[in-house]
C-alpha positions as CSV (number, residue, x, y, z in Angstrom):
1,X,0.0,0.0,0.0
2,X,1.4,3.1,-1.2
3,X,1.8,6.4,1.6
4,X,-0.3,9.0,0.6
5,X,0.6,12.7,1.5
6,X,-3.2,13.5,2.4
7,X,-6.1,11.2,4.0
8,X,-9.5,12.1,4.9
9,X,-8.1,15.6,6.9
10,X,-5.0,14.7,8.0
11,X,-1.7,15.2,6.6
12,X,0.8,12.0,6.8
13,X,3.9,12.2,8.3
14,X,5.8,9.1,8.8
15,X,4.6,5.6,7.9
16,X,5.1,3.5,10.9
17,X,4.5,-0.1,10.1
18,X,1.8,-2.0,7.6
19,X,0.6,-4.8,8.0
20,X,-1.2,-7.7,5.0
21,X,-4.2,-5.3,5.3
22,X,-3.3,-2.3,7.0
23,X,-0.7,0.6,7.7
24,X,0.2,2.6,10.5
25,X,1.1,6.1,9.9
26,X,1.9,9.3,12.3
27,X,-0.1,12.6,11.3
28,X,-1.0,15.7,11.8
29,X,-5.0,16.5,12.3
30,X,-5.7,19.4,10.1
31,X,-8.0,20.6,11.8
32,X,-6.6,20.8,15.3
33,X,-2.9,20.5,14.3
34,X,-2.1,17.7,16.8
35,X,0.0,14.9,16.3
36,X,-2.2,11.5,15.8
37,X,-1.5,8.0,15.0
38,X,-3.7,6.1,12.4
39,X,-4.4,2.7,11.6
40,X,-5.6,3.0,8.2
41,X,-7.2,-0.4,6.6
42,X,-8.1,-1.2,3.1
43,X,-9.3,-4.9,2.0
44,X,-10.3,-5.5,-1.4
45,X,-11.4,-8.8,-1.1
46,X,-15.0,-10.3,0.6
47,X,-12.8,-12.6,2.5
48,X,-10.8,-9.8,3.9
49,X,-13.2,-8.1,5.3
50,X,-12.5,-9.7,8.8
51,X,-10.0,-7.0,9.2
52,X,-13.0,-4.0,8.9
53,X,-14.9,-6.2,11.6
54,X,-11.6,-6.4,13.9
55,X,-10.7,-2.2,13.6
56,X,-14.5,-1.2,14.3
57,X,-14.6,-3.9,17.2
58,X,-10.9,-2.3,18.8
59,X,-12.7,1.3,18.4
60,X,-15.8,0.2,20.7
61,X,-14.1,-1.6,23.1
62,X,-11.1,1.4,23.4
63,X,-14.4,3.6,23.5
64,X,-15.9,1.7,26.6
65,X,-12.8,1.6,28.7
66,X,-12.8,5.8,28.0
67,X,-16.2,6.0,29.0
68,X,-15.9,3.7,31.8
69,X,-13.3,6.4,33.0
70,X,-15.1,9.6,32.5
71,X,-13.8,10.0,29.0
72,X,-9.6,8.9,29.9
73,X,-8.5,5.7,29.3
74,X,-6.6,4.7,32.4
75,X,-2.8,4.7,32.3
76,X,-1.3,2.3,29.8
77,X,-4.3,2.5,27.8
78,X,-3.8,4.6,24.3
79,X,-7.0,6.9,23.1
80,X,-9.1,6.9,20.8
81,X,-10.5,9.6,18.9
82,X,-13.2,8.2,15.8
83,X,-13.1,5.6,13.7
84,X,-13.9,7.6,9.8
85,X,-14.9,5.3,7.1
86,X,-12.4,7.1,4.1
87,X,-12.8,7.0,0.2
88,X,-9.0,7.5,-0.1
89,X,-9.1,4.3,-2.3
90,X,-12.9,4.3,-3.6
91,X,-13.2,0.6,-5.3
92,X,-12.2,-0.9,-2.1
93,X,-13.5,-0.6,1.9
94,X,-12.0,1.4,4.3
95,X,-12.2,2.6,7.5
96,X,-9.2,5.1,9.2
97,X,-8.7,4.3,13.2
98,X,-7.4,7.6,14.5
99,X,-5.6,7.3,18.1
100,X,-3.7,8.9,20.7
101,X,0.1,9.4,19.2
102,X,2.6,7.7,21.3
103,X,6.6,8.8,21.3
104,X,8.7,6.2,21.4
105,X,9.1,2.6,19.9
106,X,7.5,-0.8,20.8
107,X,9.3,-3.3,23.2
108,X,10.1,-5.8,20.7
109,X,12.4,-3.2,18.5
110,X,14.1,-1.4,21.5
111,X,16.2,-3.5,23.0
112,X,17.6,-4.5,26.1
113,X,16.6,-2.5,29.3
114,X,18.3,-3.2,33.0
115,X,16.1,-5.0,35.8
116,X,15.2,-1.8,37.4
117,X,13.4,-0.5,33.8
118,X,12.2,-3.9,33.3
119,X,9.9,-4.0,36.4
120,X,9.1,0.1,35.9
121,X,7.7,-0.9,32.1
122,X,5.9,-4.8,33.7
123,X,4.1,-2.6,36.6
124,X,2.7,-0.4,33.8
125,X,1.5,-2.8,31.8
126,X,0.1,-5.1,34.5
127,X,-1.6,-1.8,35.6
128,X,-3.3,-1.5,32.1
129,X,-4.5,-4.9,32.1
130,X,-5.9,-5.0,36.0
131,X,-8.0,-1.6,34.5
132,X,-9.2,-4.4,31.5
133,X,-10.0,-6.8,33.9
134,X,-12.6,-4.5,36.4
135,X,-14.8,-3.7,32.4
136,X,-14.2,-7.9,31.9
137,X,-12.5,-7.5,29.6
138,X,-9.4,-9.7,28.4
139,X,-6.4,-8.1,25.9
140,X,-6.3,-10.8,23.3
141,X,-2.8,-9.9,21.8
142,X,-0.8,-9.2,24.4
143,X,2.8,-9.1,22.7
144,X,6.0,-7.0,22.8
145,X,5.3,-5.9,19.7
146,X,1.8,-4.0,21.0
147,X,3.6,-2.5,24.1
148,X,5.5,1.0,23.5
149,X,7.7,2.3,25.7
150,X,9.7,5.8,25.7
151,X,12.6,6.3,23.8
152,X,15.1,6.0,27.0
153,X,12.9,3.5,29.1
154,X,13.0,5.6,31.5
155,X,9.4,6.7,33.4
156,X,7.7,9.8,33.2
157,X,7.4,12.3,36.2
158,X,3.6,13.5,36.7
159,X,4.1,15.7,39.5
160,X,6.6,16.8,41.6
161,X,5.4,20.0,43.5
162,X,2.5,21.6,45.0
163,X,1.6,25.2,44.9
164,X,5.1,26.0,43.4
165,X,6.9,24.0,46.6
166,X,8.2,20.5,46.4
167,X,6.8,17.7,48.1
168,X,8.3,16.2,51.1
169,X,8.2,12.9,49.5
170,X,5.8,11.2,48.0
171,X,5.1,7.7,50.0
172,X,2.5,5.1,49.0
173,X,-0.2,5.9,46.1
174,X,-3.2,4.0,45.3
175,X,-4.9,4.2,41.9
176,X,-8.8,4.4,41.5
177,X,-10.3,2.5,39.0
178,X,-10.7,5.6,36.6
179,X,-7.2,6.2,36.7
180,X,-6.7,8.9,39.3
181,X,-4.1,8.6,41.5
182,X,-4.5,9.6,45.6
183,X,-0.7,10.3,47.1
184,X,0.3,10.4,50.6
185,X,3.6,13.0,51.5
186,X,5.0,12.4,54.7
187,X,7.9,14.1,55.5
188,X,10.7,11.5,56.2
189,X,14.4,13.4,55.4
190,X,17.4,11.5,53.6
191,X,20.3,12.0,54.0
192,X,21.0,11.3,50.2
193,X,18.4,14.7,49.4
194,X,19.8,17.2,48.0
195,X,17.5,20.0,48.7
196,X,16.4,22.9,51.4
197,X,14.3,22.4,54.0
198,X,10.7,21.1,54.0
199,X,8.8,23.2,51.9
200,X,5.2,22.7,52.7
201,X,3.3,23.4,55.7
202,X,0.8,20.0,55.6
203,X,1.8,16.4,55.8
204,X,-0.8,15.7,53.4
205,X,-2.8,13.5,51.1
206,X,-3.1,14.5,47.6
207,X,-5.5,13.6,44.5
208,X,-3.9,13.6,40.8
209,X,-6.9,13.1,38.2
210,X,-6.5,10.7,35.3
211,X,-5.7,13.7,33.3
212,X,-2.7,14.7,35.0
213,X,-3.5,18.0,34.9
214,X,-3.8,19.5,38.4
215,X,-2.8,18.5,41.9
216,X,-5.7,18.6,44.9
217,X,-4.8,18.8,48.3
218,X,-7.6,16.3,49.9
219,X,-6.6,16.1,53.3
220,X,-4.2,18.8,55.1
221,X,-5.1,17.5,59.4
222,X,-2.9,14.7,59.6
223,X,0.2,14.0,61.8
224,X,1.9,12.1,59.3
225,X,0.2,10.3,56.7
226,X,1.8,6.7,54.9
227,X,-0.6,4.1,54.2
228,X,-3.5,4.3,51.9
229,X,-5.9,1.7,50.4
230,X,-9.2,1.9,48.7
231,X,-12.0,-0.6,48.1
232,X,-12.4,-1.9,44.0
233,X,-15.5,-0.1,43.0
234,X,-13.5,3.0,44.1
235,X,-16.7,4.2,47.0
236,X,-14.0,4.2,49.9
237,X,-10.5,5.2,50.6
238,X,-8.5,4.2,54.1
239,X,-5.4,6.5,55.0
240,X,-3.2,5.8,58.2
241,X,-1.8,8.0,60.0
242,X,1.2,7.1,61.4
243,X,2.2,9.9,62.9
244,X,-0.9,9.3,65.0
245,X,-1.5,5.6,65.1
246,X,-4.9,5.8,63.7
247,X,-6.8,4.8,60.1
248,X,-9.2,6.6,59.0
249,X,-12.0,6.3,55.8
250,X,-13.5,8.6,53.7
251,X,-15.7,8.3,51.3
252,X,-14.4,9.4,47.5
253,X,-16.1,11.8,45.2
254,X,-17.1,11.9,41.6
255,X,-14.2,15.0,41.8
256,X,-12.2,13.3,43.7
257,X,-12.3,15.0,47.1
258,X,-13.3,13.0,50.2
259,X,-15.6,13.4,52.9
260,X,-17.2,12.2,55.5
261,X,-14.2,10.9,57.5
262,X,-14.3,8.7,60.5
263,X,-11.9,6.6,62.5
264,X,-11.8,3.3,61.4
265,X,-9.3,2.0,63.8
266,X,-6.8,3.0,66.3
267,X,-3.6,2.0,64.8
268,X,-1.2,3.9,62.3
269,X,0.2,1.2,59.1
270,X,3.2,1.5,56.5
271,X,1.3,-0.6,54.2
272,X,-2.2,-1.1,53.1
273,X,-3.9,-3.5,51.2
274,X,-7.4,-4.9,50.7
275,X,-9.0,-8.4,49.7
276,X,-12.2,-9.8,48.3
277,X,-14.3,-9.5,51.4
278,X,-13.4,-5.8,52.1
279,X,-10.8,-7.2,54.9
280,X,-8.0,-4.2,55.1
281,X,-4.4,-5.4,56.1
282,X,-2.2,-3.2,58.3
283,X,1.8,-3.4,59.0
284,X,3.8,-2.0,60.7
285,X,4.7,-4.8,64.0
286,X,3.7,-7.6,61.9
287,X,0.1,-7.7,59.9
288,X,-3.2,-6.8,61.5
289,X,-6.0,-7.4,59.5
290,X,-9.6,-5.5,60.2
291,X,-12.9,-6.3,58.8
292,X,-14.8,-3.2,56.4
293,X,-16.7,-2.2,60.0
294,X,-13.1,-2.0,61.5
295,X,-13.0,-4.7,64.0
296,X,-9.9,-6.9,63.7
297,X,-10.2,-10.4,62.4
298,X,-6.7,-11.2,62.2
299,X,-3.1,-11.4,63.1
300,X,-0.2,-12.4,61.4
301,X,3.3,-12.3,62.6
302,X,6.4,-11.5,61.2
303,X,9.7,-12.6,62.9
304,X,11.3,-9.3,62.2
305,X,11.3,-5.5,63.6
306,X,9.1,-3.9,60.7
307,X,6.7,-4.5,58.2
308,X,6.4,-2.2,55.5
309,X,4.5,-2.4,51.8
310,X,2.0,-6.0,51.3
311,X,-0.3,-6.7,48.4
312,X,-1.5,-9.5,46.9
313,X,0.4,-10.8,44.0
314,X,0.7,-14.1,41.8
315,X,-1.4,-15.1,38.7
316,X,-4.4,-15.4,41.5
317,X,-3.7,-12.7,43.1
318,X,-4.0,-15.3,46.3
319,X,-0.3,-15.0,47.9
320,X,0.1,-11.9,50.6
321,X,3.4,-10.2,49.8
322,X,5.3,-8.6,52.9
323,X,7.9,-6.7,53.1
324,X,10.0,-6.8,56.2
325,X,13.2,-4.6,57.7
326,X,15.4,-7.8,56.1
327,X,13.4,-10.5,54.3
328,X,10.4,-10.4,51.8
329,X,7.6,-13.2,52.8
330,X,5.1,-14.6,51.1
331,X,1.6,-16.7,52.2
332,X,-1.2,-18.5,50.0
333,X,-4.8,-17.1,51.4
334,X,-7.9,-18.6,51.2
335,X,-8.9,-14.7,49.7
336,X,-7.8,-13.0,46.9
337,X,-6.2,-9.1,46.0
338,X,-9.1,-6.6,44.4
339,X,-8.7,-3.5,42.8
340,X,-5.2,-1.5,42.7
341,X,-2.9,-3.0,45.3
């Protein structure tokens, strides 16, 4: 298939890989001038037609994980703008996929990365998928090839100040299921920093919408806040304050605020997780587990000084992870991790 200079509105810039049906350019939108990526398929054949059925059924389903999100895909997840049916080539069947434009290369072609860049790019992607699996729905093509990464392999900073002043050091983070990200900031100095003194007046928790645009201050009347957790359908968010030795809940907004806190149990965590039944695991000495009303149902302990971060891992999500002061443990569970861990 030859590269045209013009389709349908947009002007083609760089042909970025074809396929037995298909070609994948970068372009520029007209219209809007912005930089866009474009699947463009063309079958000539009634057998081939297939490949018209497969593009208009990746444009719904890219369209129900946006709208599941308020309009952004989650992290991971490339956009989709419209899916235009072109008469670039008028004796055969097109349609034009127009997407999000993403810098960089796919996995496959770039090369070798060190551990510490491997497990930044896995997290990412296992993120994207866990957003897949809440909508049901499975990625049927998962492949090096269909996973793009930066030029450098290096991850992208999405906030770094409030207000003008740096943080004192973003801690734990938990990601909603629309993508938004609530951070805690304690203020714990290192004596590898190299900058002045603490610049903000709050130990606080922050919210980071799925855009990325615009940092929220959420909660400002903590001690010293670390561990944070919220339930799957994204109703409920647990801080701790460590500072204080209590947890407390809130319950999350459409805008993300929270309200309505209340004390949800008198003892401050490093780590949070949550599991199928709502239970909420606390470190800290050992693992305390409380049920959703915030009675304890559990215990476990740890041979060692401190427990810090725990989640659920494995392909079942069934083994607790715990990090200790010198060892990293491991148990099966009768339950199973839920939502962002």
């Amino acid at each position: 298939m030859p590269s045209p200079a013009r389709i349908q509105g947009f002007e083609i810039l760089e042909r970025l890989g074809s396929g037995a049906e298909s070609a994948i350019y970068r372009a520029r939108e007209l219209s809007s001038r912005r930089i866009v990526a474009l699947k463009h398929v063309v079958v000539s054949t009634p057998e081939n037609e297939k490949y018209l059925r497969h593009v208009r059924n990746e444009y719904k389903v890219l369209r129900y994980v946006q709208e599941s999100s308020n309009g952004v895909p989650p992290p991971g997840i490339v956009q989709v703008y419209d899916l235009i049916r072109t008469g670039f080539l008028r004796r055969h069947k097109e349609h034009l996929l127009v997407m999000q434009y993403i810098e960089g290369r796919d996995l496959k072609r770039e090369g070798r990365y060190s551990t510490g860049q491997m497990v930044h790019i896995l997290i990412g992607v296992c993120d994207a998928l866990a957003a897949l699996h809440r909508l049901k729905l499975i990625h049927g093509d998962m492949k090096p090839e269909n996973i793009m990464v930066d030029p450098a392999g290096k991850p992208t900073v999405v906030v770094k100040d409030y207000q003008g002043n740096l943080l004192n050091g973003p801690n734990d983070v938990w990601v909603r299921p629309d993508g938004g990200l609530y951070i805690t900031d304690p203020y714990y100095p290192r004596d590898y920093w190299k900058r002045g003194p603490k610049a903000q007046d709050a130990e606080a928790v922050y919210y980071l919408a799925p855009d990325r645009k615009k940092l929220v201050r959420v909660v400002a009347d903590m001690k010293q806040p670390n561990g944070i957790i919220g339930t799957p359908d994204g109703a409920r968010l647990y801080v701790s304050d460590i500072g204080a030795g209590r947890t407390f809940a809130y319950r999350i907004q459409p805008d993300g605020t929270l309200a309505g806190k209340q004390l949800f149990c008198n003892l401050g965590s490093d780590g949070m997780t949550i599991d199928s039944e709502g239970n909420v695991y606390l470190t800290g000495h050992g693992v305390t587990v409380f049920n959703p009303a915030g009675r304890q149902v559990g215990r476990i302990e740890v041979a060692e000084a401190w427990t810090g971060n725990i989640c659920f891992g494995g392909s079942d999500r069934q083994t607790l992870i715990i990090t200790a002061s010198r060892g990293l443990y491991g148990i099966r569970t009768r339950v199973h991790g839920v939502g962002s861990q």
